[in-house]
C-alpha positions in Angstrom: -8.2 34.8 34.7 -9.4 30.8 34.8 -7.8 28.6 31.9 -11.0 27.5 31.3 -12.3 31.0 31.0 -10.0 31.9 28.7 -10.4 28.8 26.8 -13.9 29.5 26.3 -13.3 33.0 25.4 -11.3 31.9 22.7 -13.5 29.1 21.0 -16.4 32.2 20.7 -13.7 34.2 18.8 -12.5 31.3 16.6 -16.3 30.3 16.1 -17.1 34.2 15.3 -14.7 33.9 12.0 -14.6 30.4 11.6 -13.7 30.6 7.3 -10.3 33.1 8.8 -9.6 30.9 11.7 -9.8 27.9 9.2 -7.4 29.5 7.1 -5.1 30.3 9.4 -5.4 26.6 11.0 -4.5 25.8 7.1 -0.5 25.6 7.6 -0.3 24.0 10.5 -2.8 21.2 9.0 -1.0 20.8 6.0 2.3 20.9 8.2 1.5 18.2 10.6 -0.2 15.9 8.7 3.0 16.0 6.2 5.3 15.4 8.7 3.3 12.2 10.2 2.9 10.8 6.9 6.4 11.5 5.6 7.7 10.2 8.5 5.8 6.9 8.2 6.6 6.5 4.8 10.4 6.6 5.9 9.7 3.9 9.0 8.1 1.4 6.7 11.0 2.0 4.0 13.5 1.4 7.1 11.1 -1.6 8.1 10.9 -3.1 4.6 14.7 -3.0 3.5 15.5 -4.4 7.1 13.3 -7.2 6.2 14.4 -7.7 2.6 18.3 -7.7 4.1 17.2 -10.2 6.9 15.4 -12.6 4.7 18.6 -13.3 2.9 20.1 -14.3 6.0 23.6 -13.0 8.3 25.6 -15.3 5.8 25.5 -13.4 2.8 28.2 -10.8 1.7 28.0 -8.7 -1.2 30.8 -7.3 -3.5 30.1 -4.7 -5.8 33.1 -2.9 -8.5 32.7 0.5 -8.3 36.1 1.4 -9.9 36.4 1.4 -13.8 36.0 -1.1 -16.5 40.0 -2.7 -16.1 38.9 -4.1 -12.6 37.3 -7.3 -13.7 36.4 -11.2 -12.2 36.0 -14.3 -14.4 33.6 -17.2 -13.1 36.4 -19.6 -13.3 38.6 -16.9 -10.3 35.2 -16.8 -8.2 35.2 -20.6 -9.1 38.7 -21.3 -7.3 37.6 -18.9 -4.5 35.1 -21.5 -3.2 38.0 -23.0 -2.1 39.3 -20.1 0.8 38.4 -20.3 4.3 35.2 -19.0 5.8 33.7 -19.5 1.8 31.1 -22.1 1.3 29.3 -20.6 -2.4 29.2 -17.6 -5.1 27.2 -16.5 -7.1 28.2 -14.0 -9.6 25.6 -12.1 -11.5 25.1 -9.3 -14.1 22.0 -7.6 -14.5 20.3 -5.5 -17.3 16.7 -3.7 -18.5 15.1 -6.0 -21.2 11.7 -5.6 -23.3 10.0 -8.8 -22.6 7.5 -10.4 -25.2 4.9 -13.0 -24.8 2.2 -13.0 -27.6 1.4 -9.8 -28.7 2.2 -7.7 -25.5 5.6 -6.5 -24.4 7.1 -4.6 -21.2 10.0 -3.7 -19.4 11.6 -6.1 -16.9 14.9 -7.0 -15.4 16.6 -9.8 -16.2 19.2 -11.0 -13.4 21.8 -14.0 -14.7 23.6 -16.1 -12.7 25.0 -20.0 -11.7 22.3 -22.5 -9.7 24.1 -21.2 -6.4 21.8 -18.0 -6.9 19.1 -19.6 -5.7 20.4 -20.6 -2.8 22.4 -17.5 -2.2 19.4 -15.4 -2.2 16.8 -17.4 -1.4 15.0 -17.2 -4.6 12.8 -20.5 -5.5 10.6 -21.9 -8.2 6.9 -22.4 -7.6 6.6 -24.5 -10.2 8.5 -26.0 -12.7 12.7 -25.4 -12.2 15.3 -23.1 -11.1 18.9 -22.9 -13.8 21.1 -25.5 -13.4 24.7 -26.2 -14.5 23.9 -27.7 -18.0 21.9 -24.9 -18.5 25.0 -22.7 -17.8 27.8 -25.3 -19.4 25.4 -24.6 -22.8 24.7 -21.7 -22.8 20.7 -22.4 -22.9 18.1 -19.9 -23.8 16.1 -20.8 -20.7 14.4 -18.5 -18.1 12.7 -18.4 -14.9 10.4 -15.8 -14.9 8.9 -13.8 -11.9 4.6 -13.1 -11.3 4.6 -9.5 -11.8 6.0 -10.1 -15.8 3.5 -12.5 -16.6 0.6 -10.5 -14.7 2.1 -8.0 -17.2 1.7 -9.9 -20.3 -1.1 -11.8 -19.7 -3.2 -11.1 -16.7 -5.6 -13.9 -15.4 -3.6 -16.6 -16.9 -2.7 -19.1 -14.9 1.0 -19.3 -14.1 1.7 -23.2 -14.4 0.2 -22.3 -18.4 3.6 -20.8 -19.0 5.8 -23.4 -18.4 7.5 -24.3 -21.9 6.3 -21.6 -23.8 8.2 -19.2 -25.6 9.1 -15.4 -23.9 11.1 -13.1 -26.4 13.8 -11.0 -24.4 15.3 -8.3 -26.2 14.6 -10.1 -29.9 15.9 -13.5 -28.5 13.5 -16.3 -27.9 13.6 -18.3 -24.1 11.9 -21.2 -23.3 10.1 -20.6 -19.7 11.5 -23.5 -17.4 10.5 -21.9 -14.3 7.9 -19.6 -12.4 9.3 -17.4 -9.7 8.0 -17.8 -5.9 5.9 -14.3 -5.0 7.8 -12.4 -2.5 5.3 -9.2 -3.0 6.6 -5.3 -3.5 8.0 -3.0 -0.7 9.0 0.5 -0.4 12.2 -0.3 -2.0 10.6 -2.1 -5.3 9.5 -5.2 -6.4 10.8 -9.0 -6.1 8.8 -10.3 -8.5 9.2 -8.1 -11.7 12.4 -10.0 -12.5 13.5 -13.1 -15.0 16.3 -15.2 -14.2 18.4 -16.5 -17.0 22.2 -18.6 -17.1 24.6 -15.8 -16.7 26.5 -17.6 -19.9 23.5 -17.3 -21.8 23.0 -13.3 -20.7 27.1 -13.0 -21.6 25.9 -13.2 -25.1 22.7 -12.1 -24.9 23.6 -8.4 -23.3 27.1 -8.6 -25.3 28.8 -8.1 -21.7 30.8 -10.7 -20.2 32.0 -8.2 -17.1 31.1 -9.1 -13.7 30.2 -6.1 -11.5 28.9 -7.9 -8.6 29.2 -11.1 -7.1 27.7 -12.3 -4.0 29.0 -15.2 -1.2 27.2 -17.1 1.2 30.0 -17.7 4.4 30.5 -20.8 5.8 28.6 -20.0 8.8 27.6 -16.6 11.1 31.0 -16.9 12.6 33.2 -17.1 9.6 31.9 -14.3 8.0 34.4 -12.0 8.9 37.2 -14.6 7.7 35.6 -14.6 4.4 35.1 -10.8 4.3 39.1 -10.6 4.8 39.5 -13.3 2.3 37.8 -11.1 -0.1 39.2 -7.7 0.6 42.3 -9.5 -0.3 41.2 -11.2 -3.6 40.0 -7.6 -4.7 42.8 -5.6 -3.6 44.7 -8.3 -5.9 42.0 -8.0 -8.8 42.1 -3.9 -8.9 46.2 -3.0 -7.8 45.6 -2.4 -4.2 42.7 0.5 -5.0 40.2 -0.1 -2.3 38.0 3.1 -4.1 37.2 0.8 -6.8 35.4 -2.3 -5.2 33.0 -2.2 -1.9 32.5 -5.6 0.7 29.4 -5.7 2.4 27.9 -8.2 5.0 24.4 -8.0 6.3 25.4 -6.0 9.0 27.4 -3.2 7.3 24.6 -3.5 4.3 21.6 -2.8 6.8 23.3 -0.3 8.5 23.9 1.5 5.3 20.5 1.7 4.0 19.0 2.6 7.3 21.4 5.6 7.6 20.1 6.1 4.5 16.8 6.0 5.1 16.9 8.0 7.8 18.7 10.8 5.9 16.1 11.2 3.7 13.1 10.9 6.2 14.7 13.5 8.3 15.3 15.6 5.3 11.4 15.5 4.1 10.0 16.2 7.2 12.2 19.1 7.9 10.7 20.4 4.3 7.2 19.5 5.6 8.0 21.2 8.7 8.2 24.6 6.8 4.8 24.8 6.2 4.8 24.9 10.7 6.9 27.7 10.0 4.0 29.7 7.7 1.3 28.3 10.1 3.0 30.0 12.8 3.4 33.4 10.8 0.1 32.9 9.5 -1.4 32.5 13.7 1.1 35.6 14.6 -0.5 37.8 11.4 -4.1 36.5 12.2 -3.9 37.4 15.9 -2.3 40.5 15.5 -5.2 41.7 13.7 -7.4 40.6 16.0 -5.4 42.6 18.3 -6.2 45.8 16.8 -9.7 44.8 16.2 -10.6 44.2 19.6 -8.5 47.1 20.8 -11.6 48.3 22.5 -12.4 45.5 24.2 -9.1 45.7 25.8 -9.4 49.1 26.7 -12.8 48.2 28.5 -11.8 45.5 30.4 -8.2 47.0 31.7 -10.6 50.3 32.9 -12.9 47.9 35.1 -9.6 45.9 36.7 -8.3 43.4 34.1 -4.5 43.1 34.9 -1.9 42.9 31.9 -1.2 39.2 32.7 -5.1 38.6 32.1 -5.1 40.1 28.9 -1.7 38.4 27.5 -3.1 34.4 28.9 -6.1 35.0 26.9 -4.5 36.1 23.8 -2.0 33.3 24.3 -4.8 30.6 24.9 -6.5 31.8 21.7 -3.4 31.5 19.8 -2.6 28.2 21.3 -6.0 27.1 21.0 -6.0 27.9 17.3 -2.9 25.4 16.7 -3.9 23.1 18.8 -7.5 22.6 16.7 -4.7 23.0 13.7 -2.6 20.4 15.2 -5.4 17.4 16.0 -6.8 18.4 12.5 -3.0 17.4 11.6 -2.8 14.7 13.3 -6.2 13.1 12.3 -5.6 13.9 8.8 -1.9 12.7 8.9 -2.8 9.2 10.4 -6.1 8.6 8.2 -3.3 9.9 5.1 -1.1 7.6 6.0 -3.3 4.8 5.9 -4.6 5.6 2.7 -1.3 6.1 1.0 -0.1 2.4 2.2 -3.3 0.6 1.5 -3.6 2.3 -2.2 0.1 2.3 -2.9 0.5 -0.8 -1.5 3.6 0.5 0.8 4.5 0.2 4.0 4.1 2.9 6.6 4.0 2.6 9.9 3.0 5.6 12.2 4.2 5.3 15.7 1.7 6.8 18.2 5.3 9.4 20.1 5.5 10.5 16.5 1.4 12.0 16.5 1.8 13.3 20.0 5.4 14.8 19.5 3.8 16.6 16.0 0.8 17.9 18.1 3.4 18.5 20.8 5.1 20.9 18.4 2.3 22.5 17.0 0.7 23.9 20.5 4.9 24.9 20.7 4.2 27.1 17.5 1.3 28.7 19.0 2.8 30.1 21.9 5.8 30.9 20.3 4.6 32.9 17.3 1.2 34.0 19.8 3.2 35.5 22.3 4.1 38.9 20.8 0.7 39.7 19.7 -0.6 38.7 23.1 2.2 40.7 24.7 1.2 43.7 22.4 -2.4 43.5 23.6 -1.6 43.7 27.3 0.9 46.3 27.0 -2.1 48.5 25.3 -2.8 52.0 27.7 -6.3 51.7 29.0 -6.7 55.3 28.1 -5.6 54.6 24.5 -7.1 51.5 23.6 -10.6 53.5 24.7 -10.1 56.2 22.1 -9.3 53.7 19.5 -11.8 53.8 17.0 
């Protein structure tokens, strides 16, 4: 038998019960297209945290306590560090959930404190008016630079340079707004811009929490960042009796490589879930064509008694069964891609679909139609001519 005989032989049984050949197309739709849009969900996560890590530059190091509450840093230690090799800034910081008020609305926000260096450090500017500065900190100032997304929250349509100098409540405490945040837009990982940035002396009384759980260093240059990541392994190991459990040192490198290991963890992880629903697609094409084994039983019978040879009988039950998840597949694939799209522009997420990743799903799907097709077909050209005639 021709390929393209048995091609066409197959498309007139798929269009004979086109609602059950739908149905049994379902799974592998649903399967595909999950996998492409899961899977471009997790490149643009990988994409946008590589791009967030990046933009702060290869001279930042972050160190984070980990270990319990008697492993502590003052400002003033992290002050006299400045002065160890490969160390050019710090910028400790301590972080918190606030309810921010401004007139007679009120949402929740994040509220990062810290010295001036922070805005160097991280790369984080004013658009208009100022960042913190050291008399800010040295007084303990009530003063905060807030970020777009909080004052789009507040008071949408306002525009932003109509803040500067008027009064935002944080928590019950009043804060003169000295600063509006430059945009740096959302990504897969959150938002930049739903933040407010107040003196880290002022947030010590504010929050009632003067410990310092993370601190971060810019090095001196590319080169001297591993001298200062040694220089503080050993301040820490001092700070916490030589328990390295209880405090973690990242650089760019190590901190990239960390999410993206990450990342790829959980992308693998949700398209192996979405790849179940191959799994039933598959059973699903094995069930349907088994059945229409048995209905077609005379068929069989007819065309084995007039010459058809078992291998003509088993390629065109395979191509139907192939042909069923292929259709299944580019439905997949078309739906994935167009899905994809949708959930990035609506969601306003990232998601890139790489072209290997459609062909490699449709790949896989034609691979589930001659895997779970090839018993049934096998079943059908075993069938005894004489047996398959008195079938009724």
């Amino acid at each position: 038998m021709k390929i393209s005989q048995g091609l066409i032989m197959a498309l007139s049984s798929i269009l004979s019960n086109k609602m059950r050949s739908f149905l049994t197309m379902l799974g592998i739709i649903i399967g595909i297209s999950s996998v492409i849009i899961l899977i471009g969900i997790g490149e643009g996560t990988k994409k946008d945290v590589s791009d967030s890590i990046s933009s702060m530059g290869t001279n930042l190091i972050t160190i984070s306590i980990t270990g319990g509450r008697d492993v502590t840093v003052t400002t003033a230690e992290l002050e006299a560090l400045k002065t160890e090799p490969g160390i050019k800034e710090i910028a400790p910081t301590i972080t918190s959930n606030v309810t921010a008020k401004l007139g007679s609305k009120n949402a929740t926000t994040n509220i990062e404190s810290s010295l001036p260096s922070y805005e160097e450090i991280k790369d984080i500017h004013a658009q208009s008016g100022r960042f913190i500065t050291q008399d800010d900190v040295d007084n303990r100032y009530r003063v905060a630079v807030v970020g777009t997304e909080v004052l789009d929250t507040l008071a949408e349509g306002t525009a932003y340079d109509s803040f500067l100098n008027q009064t935002i409540t944080l928590n019950g405490t009043s804060f003169t707004i000295i600063g509006i945040l430059e945009s740096k837009g959302s990504t897969s990982i959150g938002s930049s811009d739903n933040r407010i940035i107040i003196p880290i002396t002022t947030a010590q009384r504010l929050l009632k929490n003067k410990s310092i759980r993370t601190f971060y260093v810019e090095a001196q240059s590319p080169e001297m960042v591993d001298t200062a990541v040694e220089t503080l392994n050993a301040f820490m190991l001092s700070k916490s009796n030589n328990k390295a459990s209880t405090f973690k040192v990242f650089n760019q490198t190590d901190l990239l490589a960390t999410q993206t290991a990450a990342a790829d963890n959980l992308t693998t992880m949700l398209a192996g879930v979405a790849a179940i629903s191959l799994l039933v697609g598959g059973i699903g094409i094995m069930n349907i064509m088994l059945v229409t084994v048995t209905e077609r039983t005379g068929e069989i019978g007819i065309r084995k008694a007039i010459g058809a040879k078992r291998k003509n009988i088993l390629i065109q039950f395979l191509i139907e069964a192939i042909t069923i998840s292929g259709i299944g597949g580019i439905i997949g694939v078309i739906t994935g891609v167009v899905g994809g799209n949708l959930y990035g522009k609506f969601m306003t997420k990232t998601v890139i679909i790489e072209p290997n990743i459609a062909v490699l799903a449709f790949a896989f799907a034609a691979t589930v139609g001659v895997i779970f097709g090839l018993y049934p077909a096998n079943k059908a050209s075993g069938l005894r001519p004489i047996e398959a005639l008195r079938y009724d």
